[in-house]
N, C-alpha and C positions, 0 to 999 in steps of 0.2 A: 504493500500500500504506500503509496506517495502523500508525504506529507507538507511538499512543501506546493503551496495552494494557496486559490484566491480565499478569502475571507470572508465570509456571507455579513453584508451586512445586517448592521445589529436594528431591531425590530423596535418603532419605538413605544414599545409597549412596558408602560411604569411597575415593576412592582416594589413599592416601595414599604420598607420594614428596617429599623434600625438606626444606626446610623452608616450604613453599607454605603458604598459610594455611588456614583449616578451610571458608571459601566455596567455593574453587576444588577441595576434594576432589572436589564432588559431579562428576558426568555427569547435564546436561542432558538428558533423551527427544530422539528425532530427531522433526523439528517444532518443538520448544517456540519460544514468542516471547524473544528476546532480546534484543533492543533497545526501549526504550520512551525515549520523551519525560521522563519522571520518572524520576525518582533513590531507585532504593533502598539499602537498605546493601550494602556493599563492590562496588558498579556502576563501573566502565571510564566517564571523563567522556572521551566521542571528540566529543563538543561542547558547549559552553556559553560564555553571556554575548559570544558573538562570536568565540572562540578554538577552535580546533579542536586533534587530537593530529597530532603529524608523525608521519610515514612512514618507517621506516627498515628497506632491505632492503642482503644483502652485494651486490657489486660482482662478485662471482662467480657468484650464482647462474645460472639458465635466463634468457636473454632473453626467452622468453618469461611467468617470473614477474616480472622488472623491468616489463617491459611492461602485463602486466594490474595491478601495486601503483600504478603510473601511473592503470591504469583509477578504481583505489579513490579516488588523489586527487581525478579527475575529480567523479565519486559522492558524493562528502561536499559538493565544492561544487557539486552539481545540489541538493543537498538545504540546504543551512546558508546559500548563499550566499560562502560563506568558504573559501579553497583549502586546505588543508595542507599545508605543508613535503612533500617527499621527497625522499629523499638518501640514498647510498651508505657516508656516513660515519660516525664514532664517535656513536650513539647519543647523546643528552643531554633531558633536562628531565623533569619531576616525572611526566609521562605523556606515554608514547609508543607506537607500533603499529610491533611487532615481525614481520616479512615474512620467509620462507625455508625452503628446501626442505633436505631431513633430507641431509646428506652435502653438498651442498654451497653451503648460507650458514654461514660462519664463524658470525654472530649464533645460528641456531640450533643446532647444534652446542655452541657453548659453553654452553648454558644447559644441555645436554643433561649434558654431561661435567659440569658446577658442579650436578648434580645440581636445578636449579630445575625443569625440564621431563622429565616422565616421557612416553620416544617408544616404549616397550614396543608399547604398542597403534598404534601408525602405522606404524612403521619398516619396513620391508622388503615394504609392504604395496602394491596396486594404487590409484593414485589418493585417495590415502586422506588425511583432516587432521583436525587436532586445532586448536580454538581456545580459549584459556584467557587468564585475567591472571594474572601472574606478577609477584611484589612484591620491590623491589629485584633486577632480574633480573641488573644488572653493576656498575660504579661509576658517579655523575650520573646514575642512571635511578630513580624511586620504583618508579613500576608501568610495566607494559608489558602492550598486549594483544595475546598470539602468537596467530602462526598460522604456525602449521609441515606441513608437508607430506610424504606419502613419498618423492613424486614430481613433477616439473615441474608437472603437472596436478593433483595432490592438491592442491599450493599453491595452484593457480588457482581452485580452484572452494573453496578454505574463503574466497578473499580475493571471490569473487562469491557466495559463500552471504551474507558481510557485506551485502555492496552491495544484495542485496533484502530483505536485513532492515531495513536503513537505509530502505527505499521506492525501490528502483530497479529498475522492469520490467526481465527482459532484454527486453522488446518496445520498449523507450521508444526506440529506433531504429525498426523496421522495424514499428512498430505508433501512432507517436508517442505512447504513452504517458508522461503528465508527472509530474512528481514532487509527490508533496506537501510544501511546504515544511517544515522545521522546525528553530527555533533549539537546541535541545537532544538530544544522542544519548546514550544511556546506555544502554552493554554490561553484562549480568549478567556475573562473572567467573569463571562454573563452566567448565567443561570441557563442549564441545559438538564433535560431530563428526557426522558423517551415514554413517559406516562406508565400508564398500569396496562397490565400482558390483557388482550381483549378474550383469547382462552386462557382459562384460569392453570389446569395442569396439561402441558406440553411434553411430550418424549416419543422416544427409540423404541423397538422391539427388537431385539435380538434372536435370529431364529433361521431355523435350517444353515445351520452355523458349520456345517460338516459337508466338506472336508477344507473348506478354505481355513476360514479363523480356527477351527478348532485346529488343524495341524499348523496352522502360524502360530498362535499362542502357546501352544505343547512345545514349539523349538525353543521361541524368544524368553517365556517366562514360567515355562515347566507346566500348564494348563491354564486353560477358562478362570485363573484366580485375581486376587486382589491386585495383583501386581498390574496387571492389563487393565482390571477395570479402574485402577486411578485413573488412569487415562482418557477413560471414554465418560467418568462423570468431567471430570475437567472439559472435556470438547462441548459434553451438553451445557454445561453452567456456560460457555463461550459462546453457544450461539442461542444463549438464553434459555433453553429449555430445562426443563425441571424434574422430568421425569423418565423413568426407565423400567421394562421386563428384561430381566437379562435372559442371557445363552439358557435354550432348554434342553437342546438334545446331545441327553447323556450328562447332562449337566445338574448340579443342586445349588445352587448360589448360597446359599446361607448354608449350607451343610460344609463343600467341599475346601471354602476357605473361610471360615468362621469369621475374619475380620471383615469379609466384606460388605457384611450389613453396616457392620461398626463405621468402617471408610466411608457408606454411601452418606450416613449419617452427617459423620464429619465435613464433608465436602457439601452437605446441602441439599442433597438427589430425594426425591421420593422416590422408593421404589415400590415395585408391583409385581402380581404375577399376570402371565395371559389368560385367556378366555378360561383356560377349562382346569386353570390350575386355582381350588378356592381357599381362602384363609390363608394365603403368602409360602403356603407349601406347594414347591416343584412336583408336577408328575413324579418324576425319575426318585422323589423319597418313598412314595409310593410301593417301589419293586425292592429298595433295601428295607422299610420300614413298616411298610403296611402287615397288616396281619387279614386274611381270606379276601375274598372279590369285592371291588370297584363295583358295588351295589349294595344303593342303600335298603331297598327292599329287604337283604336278608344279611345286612352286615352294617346296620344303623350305627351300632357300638364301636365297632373298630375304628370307624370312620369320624366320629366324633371325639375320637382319643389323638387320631392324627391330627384333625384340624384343631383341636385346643394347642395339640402340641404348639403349632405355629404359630398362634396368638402370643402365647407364654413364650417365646421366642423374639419376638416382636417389642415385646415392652413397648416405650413408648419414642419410638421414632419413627418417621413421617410414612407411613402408607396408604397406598388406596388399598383397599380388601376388595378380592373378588371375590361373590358369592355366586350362589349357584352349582351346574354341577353337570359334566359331559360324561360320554362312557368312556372306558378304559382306552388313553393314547390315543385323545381327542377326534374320539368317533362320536357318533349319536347312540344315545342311548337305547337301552331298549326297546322295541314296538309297544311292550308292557307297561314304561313309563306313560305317565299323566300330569296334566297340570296340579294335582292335588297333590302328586307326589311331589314334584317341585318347588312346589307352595311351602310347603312343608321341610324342606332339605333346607331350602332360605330362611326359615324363620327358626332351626335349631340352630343352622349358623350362626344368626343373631345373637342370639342369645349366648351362644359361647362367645362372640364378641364382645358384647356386654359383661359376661362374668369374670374374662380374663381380662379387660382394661380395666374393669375397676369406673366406669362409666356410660352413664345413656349411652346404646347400640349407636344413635345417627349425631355422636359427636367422632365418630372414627369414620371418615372418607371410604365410601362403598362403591363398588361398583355391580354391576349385571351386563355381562355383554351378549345381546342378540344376534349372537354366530352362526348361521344357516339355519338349521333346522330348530333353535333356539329363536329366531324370532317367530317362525310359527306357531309358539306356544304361546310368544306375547299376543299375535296377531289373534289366535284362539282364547284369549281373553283372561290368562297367566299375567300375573299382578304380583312387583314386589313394594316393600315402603317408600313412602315416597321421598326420602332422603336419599334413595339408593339412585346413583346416576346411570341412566338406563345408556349399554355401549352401542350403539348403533357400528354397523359394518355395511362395508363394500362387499365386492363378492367374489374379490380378492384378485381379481383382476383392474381395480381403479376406478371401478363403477357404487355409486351409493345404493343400497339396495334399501335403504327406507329414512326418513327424516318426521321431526314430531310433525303433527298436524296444526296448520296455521289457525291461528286464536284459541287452541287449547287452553284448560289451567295449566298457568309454569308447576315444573315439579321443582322442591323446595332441591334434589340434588342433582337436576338440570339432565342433558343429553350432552352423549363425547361422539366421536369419531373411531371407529378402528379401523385406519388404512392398509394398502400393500402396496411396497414397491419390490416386492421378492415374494414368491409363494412357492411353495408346494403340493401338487392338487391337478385333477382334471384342469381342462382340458390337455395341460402338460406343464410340468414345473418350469418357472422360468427363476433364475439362477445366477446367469452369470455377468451379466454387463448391465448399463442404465438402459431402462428401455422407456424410462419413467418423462415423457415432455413435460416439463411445466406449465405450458397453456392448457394442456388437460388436468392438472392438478391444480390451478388454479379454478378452473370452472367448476370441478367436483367442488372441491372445499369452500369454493363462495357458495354455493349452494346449502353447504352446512353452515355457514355461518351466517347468512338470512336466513333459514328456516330456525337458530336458537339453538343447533347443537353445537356449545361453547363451554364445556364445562371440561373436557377431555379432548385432546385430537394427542393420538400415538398410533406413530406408521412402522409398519414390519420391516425393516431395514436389513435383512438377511445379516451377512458379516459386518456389516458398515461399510467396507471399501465394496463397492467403486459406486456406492451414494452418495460421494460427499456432494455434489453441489444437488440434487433434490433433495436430500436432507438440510440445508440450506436453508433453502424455498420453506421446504415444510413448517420449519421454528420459527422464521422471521416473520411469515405469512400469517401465523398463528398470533403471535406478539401482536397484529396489527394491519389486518387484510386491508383495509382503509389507504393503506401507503400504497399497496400495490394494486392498481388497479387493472383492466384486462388490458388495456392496451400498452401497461408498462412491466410486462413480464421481460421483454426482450431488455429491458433498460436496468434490468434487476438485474439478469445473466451479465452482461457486460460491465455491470457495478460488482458484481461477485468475480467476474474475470479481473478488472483492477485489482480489486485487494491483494489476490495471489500472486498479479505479475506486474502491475504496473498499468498506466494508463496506456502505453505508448501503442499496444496491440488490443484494448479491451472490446473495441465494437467486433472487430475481425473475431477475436475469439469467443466473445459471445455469440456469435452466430455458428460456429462452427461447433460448438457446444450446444448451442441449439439446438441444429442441423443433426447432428449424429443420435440424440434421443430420436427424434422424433421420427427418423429412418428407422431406426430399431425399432419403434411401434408401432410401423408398418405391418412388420411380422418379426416376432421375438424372434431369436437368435434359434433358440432350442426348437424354434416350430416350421423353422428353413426346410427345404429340401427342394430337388434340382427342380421341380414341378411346381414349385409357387408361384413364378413367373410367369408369362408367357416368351415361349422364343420365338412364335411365329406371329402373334398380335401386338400390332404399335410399339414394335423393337423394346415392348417390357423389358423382359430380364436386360438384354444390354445398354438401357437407360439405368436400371439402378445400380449397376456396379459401376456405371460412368458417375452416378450422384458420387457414389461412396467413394468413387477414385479422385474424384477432382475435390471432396473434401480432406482425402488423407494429403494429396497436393498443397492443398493451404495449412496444414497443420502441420506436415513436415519445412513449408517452408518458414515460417514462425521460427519452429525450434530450430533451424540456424541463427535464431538473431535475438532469443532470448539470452540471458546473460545463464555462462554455465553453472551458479549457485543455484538456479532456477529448473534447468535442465532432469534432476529425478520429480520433482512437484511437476513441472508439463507433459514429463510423463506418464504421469499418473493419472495426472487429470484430465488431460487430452488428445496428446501423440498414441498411448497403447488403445483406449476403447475406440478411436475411429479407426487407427491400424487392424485391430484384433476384426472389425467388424468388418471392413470393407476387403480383409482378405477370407473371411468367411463367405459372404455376399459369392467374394470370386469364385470360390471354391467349388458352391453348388451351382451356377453360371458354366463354369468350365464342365462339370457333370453331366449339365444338362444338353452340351455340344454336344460332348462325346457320344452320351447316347443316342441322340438324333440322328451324329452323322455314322454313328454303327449301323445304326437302323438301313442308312440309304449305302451302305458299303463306300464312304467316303475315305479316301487317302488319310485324312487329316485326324481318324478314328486314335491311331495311338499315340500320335500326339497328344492330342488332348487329354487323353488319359493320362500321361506323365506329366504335363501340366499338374493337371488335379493332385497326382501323391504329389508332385510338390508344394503346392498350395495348401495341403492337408499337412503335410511340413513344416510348413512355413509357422503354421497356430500354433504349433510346439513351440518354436524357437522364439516365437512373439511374449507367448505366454513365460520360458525363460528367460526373456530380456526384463521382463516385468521383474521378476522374481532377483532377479541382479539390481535392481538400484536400489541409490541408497545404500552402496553396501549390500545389498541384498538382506536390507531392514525386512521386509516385506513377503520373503519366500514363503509360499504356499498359498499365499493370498489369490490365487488365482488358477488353484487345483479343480474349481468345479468342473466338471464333465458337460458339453454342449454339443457335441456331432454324434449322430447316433443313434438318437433317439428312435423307439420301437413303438412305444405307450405313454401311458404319461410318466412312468419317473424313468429317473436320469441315467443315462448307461453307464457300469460300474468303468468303465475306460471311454475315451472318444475312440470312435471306429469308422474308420474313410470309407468314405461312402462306395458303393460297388461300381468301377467304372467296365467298360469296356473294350476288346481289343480285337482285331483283325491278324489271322494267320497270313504268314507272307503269301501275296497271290490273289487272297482275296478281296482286294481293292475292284470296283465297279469302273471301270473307266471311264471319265466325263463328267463323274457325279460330285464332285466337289461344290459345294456352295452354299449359301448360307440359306437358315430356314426360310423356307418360303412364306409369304406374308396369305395371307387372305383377303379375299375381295371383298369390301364393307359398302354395306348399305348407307346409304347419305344417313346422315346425325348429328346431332348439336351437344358438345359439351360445355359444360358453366362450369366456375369455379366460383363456389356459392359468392363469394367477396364480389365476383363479376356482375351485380345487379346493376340495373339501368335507374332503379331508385327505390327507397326504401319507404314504405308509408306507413307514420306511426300512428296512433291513435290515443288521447289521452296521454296517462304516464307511461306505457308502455312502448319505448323504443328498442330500433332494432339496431345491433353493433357488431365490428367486427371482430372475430378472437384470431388476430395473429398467429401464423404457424399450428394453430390447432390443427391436428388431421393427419391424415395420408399426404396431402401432397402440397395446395396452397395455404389456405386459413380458413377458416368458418365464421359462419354468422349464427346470432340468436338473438333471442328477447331480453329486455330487462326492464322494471325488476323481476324477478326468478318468483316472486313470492305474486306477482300478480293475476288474479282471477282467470280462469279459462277464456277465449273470447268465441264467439261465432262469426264463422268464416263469413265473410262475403262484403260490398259495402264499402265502407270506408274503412273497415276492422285492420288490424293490422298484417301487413305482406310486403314479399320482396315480389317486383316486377322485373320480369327478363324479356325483352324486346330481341327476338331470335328470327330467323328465315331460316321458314323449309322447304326443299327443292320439289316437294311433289305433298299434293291433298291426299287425304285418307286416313288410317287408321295409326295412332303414333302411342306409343307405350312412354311416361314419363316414368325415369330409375331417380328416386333421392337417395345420394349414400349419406348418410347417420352416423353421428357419434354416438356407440355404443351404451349411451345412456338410458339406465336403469328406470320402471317407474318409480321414483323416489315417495310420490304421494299413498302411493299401496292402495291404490282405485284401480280402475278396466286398464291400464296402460295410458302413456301416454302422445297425445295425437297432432297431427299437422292436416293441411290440406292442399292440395290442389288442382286448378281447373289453367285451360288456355281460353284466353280473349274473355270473350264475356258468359262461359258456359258456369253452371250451376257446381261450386267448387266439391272437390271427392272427398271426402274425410277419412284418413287413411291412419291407423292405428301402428305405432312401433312392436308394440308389445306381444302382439297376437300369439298364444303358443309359446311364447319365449319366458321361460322360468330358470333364474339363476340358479341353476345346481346342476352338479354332473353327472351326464348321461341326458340333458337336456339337449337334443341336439341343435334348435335353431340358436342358444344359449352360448353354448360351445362354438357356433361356428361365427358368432358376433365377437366373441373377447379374441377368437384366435385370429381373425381378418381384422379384429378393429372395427371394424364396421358393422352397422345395420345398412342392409339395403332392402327400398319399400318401393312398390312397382304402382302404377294407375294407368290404365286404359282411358284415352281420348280419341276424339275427333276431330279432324282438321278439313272443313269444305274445300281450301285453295291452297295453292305453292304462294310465297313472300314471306310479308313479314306478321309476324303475331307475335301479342305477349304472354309469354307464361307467369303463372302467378303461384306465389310458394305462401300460404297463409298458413300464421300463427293460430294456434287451437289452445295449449295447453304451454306451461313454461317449464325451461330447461330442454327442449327440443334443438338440437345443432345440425344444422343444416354443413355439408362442406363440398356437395359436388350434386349436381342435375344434369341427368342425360336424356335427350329425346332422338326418338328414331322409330323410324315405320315398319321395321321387326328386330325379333331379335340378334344383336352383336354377337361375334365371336369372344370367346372367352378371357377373360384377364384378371390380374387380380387388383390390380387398382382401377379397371375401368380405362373406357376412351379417353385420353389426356383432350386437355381443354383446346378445343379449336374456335370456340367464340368466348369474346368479354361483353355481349350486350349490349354494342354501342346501337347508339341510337340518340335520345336524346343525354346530355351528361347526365353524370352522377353528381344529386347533390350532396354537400358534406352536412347542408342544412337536416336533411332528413336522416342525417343519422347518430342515433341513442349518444349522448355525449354522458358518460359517469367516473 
C-alpha cells in the first residue's frame, strides 16, 4: 500500500468537545487516506528522521488489545525499520500513541472524564473506534494519537485500521505480501472512525481442509493446532471479522490443542461450530468420545452427557452455540425423525445451556442453521426461541435458498447467512481455485442484507488459500455493504489490488482478477471436460482458451515489472490461478482436437495427443512452482485433486484424460482441418447491458451489474425488497429494438443467473412479449429444487445458468422491439437470444451479434443506487 498520497480534505463538519483544537473537530469520511509520507499542518509525526512514537496502552485493559498494540509495534517496524517503545506505564514524551478500550484502560477513561476525548459516538457501541490527536492529553504528554475503542475489538480493529494505512496487508502473512518501506509517517489528526460493523458477527469456515491445509499445517507446525490458528485469528481480526468454525475433518479444535480455545479467547475471535456440530462439540469427538448411536430416539443420555460436556468446556468465552441436530457425518436424519423430535433435542439443549452457564439460556448467543433438508422442517412449521438466530443457507453453490419474509415480526436473535465459496457435495465438489466472482457475491448478499439477514454472514472458505481476495469482499462487505455499491465492485478489486502491490498496476490487475473468477464460473475447474465447449459452434472452445490465454499474457507481463519482494505474493495471488486455469482450459481444448481429429483419421491425431500429456504436465509442475515460493512456505497448499473426475467427489490422484492415437499408416489423406462449423439459422443475440432503454416505474429501477455472468454483465431490478409488478403498460422493462430477417415463428432463450427462489413462494418470474403482443409470464423455478439428484437443479449450479424459453410470433422481417418485463425481484437477466428454430449446440450460447441500437441508451433511465 502507498502511503505517500493526496490528503482528502478535511470536512467542515464541527464537532466540538473540550478544549481539542479546531483540526481535530472535523470527522474524517470513512475511506479517507490518513496517513501520508508528508507532513501537513497539525499531522501526528508517528515517524520521522529515524524516531518513531511509543506505545502506551493501561495494564488493565483486554489481553487481547495488549496483544494486537504489540501487533502495531511490530507494523511501524515492518514499515520504518525502527521498533517503538511499548509499555504499560505512565505515558511520557512530546508525542505519543495512546491505546485503550472505553471502560477499561485507565488512559482512556481519563481523557474521557478530563473532558479531552468526546466517547458520545463510540461508547456503548458494537465494535466501534474512534481515532483522533489529542493535544496535551495529561501531564509530560504534548500530543497523543488515540485510539479508543467501545469494545475489546473496537480497539483492535481502529489499532489494524492504523496498521494498513501505515502499508501493512492483513495478507502480508498468508499472502506474503511486503511492505513498502518508508522513513516518514504522518497521521492527519481529525477524528476518523469507520462506525459500527452493519453485520453484527462476521467469519470463516474452515472445511474440506484435506489434503491441502491439512498436509501444509502437519509439515509447517506438526497439525490443524494452535500454532497455525494464531495466525488465521490475526488475518480475521485484520480484515475485521470476528468470527470462526474451524478445521473439521478429522479434526477437534478444543480437544487436539487445548490452548486453542484459550488463544481464540485471547486474541478476541468468537468461535463456533458448523451446522451439525451442537453445543461447540466437533463431530470427530463424537467417534473418540461418544458412547452408542448418533440418535437421540434411543440414546437421549449419552448425548446429553456429551453436549454438557462442551458447555462445561466452554466456561465463559465468547461463542455462538449451535443447537439442533443432523444425522451421523452431516447426513439427514432419519425418515423417522419429526418436528416434535427436534423440538424437543432444542429445548434439552437449552436447558443444558442454561445449567452449565450459570445463566438465562438466550443470554448465550445461539444459533439454528437451516441446512437443506433442515429448512424443510422450518418450512413445515418446526419453531425454535426466538432469541435463537435462525442460519439461513445457500445451496452451496452461491445461490440463497431462503430469506425472512418482508414485514414479519423481527426475531429478538435476528437471521445470518451461511455461504460457500468451496463445497463438497453433488452436483461435484469444487475445491480447488477461486471460482467465486464478486458481482455475484455481491448480489446474493445484498439480497441478505435488504431482506434483514444481518445478524451472522460466515462463508465456507475450504483451506483459506486461494480465497484471499473473496474472502476480502466477504468481511469488508459485511462491515458495510452501503460502501460498496453494485456498480463499485470493480473499484473495490482494484483498491484490494493496491494494497498488495501498489497503485502503479491496480486497474490492470483488478480486472484480470476479475476476469479469471468469473471465467472459472463459467464452468468450475472440477466440472471441465473436453465436451463443454463446443468445437464446431461459434469457435466456443477456441474463444475460451484464447480469453484464458490472453489473460495469462497480461498477468505474466505485470510480473516482469512488479518489484521482486512482491514476486511470491503475485504469485499467489494472480500469476499461478490464471496460469493453473488457462493451462487447464488448454488441456481439455487440446483433448477435444484430438479426439475429433481421430474420429476423421487426421495427421495431426498424435500430435495432439502429446500436446495434451504435456499440458496434463505442465498442472504438475504449475502446481510445484506454487509449492516453491516463499521458500516453499506454502507446500501442499495446492494438493487438491481436479482432472478426473468420474462422480461427484474428487479423484484420489488427477488422471489425464484419455487421449487418442493413430497407428502409422492410418492417417486418411486430405483430411486434415479444423472442425467444421454449422450452418445457422438467422438470430439475434443481446447482451442483456445491450438494451435500447430501460423503463422504470415508480421506485423501482433497472441497473447494471458489471461483469456478472458468463460473458458481459447483467441487469436487474432495484430495490430487491420491492413488491411483485404486472407485466405490461408502463410496468417496468428492458426494451430491445432488434431486426429479423424473415416473419414467423421465433423462440425467445433468457439465460439467468442461477438464482434461487429466495421468497419460498411458486418460484420466481419475468416476462416476455415482442412489439405490442400480450406479455408471457415465464417462471424460473418450474421443477427446479435445490438438492441433489435434482436434475434441472444440478444442471443450473453446474452451467451457471438458468435458461427459460417462450414461443412468439412475428407477422414481418425488420425491425421490432423485444420487451424483457420485470414480474418479481432478484430476477438477473444476462443474455437474450431470438431465432426462428432451434441453434446448434453451445455452452455459453450464440455470442452477441446485436447491441440494440436504434434509438440511444438513456443513462436517465437507468436505476442510479
Amino acid at each position: 500500500m502507498k502511503t505517500i498520497s493526496f490528503r482528502v480534505l478535511l470536512l467542515p463538519l464541527a464537532v466540538l468537545f473540550g478544549t481539542v483544537n479546531a483540526l481535530a473537530q472535523t470527522t474524517l469520511p470513512v475511506g479517507a487516506t490518513t496517513v501520508s509520507a508528508k507532513k501537513s499542518k497539525g499531522d501526528f509525526t508517528l515517524a520521522a528522521a529515524g524516531k518513531v512514537a511509543p506505545i502506551y496502552a493501561s495494564a488493565g485493559d483486554w489481553p487481547s488489545v495488549l496483544r494486537a498494540a504489540k501487533d502495531l509495534q511490530a507494523d511501524v517496524q515492518r514499515v520504518t525499520k525502527v521498533s517503538p517503545a511499548f509499555a504499560t506505564t505512565k505515558p511520557a514524551g512530546a508525542e505519543v500513541v495512546l491505546i485503550g478500550t472505553i471502560g477499561k484502560s485507565l488512559l482512556i477513561d481519563q481523557l474521557i472524564k478530563d473532558k479531552k476525548l468526546d466517547a458520545k459516538a463510540v461508547a456503548g457501541r458494537w465494535e466501534t473506534f474512534v481515532r483522533q490527536v489529542v493535544e496535551k492529553p495529561m501531564p509530560g504528554v504534548e500530543r497523543a494519537l488515540v485510539i479508543a475503542g467501545s469494545d475489546k475489538r473496537g480497539t483492535i480493529y481502529g489499532i489494524y485500521d492504523l496498521s494498513q494505512q501505515i502499508g501493512v496487508s492483513p495478507w502480508y502473512w498468508w499472502a506474503d505480501v511486503p511492505v513498502k518501506p518508508q522513513s516518514a509517517l504522518y497521521v492527519a489528526s481529525a477524528r476518523y472512525t469507520l462506525g459500527e460493523p452493519k453485520v453484527k458477527y462476521r467469519g470463516i469456515f474452515i472445511n474440506d481442509e484435506a489434503p491441502a491445509l491439512q498436509g501444509w499445517s502437519q509439515e509447517k507446525f506438526g497439525g490443524v493446532n494452535s500454532k497455525m490458528y494464531t495466525h488465521m485469528f490475526e488475518l480475521i481480526l485484520r480484515l475485521k471479522g470476528n468470527y470462526l468454525w474451524p478445521a473439521m475433518w478429522g479434526n477437534m479444535f478444543n480437544v487436539d490443542a487445548p490452548q486453542n480455545p484459550v488463544l481464540a479467547d485471547e486474541y478476541g475471535i468468537v468461535m463456533g461450530t458448523s451446522h451439525h456440530e451442537p453445543l461447540t462439540r466437533a463431530h470427530e469427538e463424537w467417534k473418540h468420545a461418544g458412547k452408542g448411536a448418533w440418535n437421540y430416539q434411543t440414546n437421549a443420555a449419552a448425548l446429553q452427557e456429551f453436549w454438557r460436556g462442551g458447555m462445561k468446556r466452554m466456561g465463559t468465552r465468547e461463542n455462538i452455540v449451535s443447537v439442533g441436530m443432523r444425522g451421523d457425518g452431516d447426513e439427514p436424519m432419519s425418515e423417522g425423525s419429526n418436528i416434535a423430535l427436534l423440538e424437543k433435542i432444542v429445548a434439552d439443549q437449552r436447558k443444558i445451556i442454561a445449567e452449565e452457564t450459570g445463566k438465562p439460556t438466550e443470554q448465550t448467543p445461539q444459533l439454528w442453521a437451516l441446512y437443506k433438508e433442515v429448512q424443510d422442517y422450518y418450512d413445515k412449521g418446526m419453531r425454535v426461541p426466538d432469541d435463537v438466530t435462525l442460519l439461513l443457507c445457500d445451496d452451496n453453490w452461491g445461490n440463497i435458498r431462503k430469506l425472512p419474509k418482508l414485514g414479519e415480526k423481527p426475531r429478538k436473535g435476528g437471521y445470518g447467512i451461511y455461504y460457500h465459496f468451496d463445497y463438497v457435495g453433488g452436483p461435484r465438489n469444487y475445491k480447488w481455485l477461486n471460482t467465486n466472482p464478486l458481482p455475484r457475491i455481491w448480489e446474493q448478499m445484498h439480497l441478505a442484507k435488504e431482506y434483514g439477514a444481518n445478524q451472522i454472514w460466515i462463508v465456507n472458505v475450504g483451506d483459506l488459500k486461494p480465497m484471499e481476495l473473496p474472502i476480502s469482499f466477504f468481511l469488508d462487505y459485511a462491515w458495510d455493504p452501503d460502501r460498496i455499491p453494485a456498480t463499485g465492485v470493480a473499484a473495490y478489486t482494484q483498491r484490494w489490488a493496491a494494497q498488495q502491490f501498489g497503485p502503479a498496476y491496480a486497474t490492470e490487475l483488478g480486472d484480470i482478477l476479475a476476469k479469471y473468477a468469473k471465467y472459472n464460473a463459467r464452468r468450475k475447474p472440477e466440472l471441465l471436460s473436453p465436451e463443454t465447449y463446443s468445437l464446431t459452434n461459434f469457435g466456443e472452445w477456441e474463444t475460451v482458451v484464447a480469453d484464458y490465454n490472453q489473460l495469462l499474457a497480461r498477468a505474466e507481463a505485470i510480473n516482469q515489472k512488479v518489484p521482486a519482494a512482491s514476486r511470491d505474493a503475485y504469485y499467489q495471488l494472480v500469476l499461478h490461478p490464471v496460469q493453473a486455469s488457462a493451462n487447464l482450459n488448454e488441456l481439455y481444448y487440446t483433448v477435444a482436437l484430438n479426439r475429433d481429429a481421430a474420429q476423421k483419421g487426421q495427421a495431426t491425431t498424435n500430435v495432439l495427443a502429446e500436446k495434451a500429456r504435456a499440458l496434463f504436465a505442465k498442472d504438475a509442475e504449475i502446481r510445484n512452482r506454487y509449492h516453491a515460493v516463499a521458500g516453499g512456505k506454502w507446500n501442499h497448499m495446492m494438493d487438491q485433486t481436479h482432472i478426473g473426475y468420474t462422480y461427484w467427489q474428487q479423484p484420489p490422484v488427477d488422471k489425464m484424460p484419455e487421449v487418442l492415437t493413430l497407428p502409422a499408416g492410418a492417417v486418411v489423406a486430405g483430411t486434415v482441418s479444423t472442425p467444421a462449423a454449422i450452418t445457422l439459422a438467422p438470430y439475434v443475440s443481446l447482451e442483456a447491458e445491450h438494451y435500447t432503454q430501460a423503463v422504470n416505474a415508480g421506485p423501482i429501477t433497472w441497473q447494471r451489474l458489471p461483469d456478472l455472468g458468463r460473458t458481459l454483465g447483467a441487469v436487474t431490478t432495484f430495490p430487491v425488497t420491492a413488491a411483485s409488478t404486472t407485466p405490461g403498460g408502463g410496468s417496468p422493462h428492458l426494451e430491445y429494438r432488434i431486426s429479423l430477417t424473415q416473419p414467423g415463428a421465433m423462440t425467445v432463450s433468457a439465460y439467468l443467473a442461477p438464482t434461487l427462489d429466495f421468497t419460498n413462494t411458486s418460484g420466481l418470474r419475468y416476462a416476455v412479449s415482442i412489439d405490442d403482443e400480450a406479455p408471457q409470464l415465464i417462471n424460473l423455478h418450474t421443477g427446479l429444487n435445490p438438492d441433489n439428484g435434482n436434475r434441472p437443479w444440478e444442471k443450473a449450479v453446474a452451467d451457471n445458468i438458468i435458461i427459460k424459453t417462450s414461443q412468439h410470433n412475428v407477422a414481418t422481417a425488420g425491425i421490432h422491439v423485444l420487451k424483457f418485463w420485470r414480474v418479481d425481484p432478484g430476477v438477473v437477466l444476462e443474455k437474450l437470444v431470438v431465432s426462428p428454430s432451434s441453434l446448434p449446440a453451445s455452452y455459453l450460447g450464440p455470442p452477441a451479434n446485436s447491441t440494440s441500437r436504434g434509438k440511444e441508451r438513456s443513462s436517465k433511465s437507468l436505476g442510479q443506487r
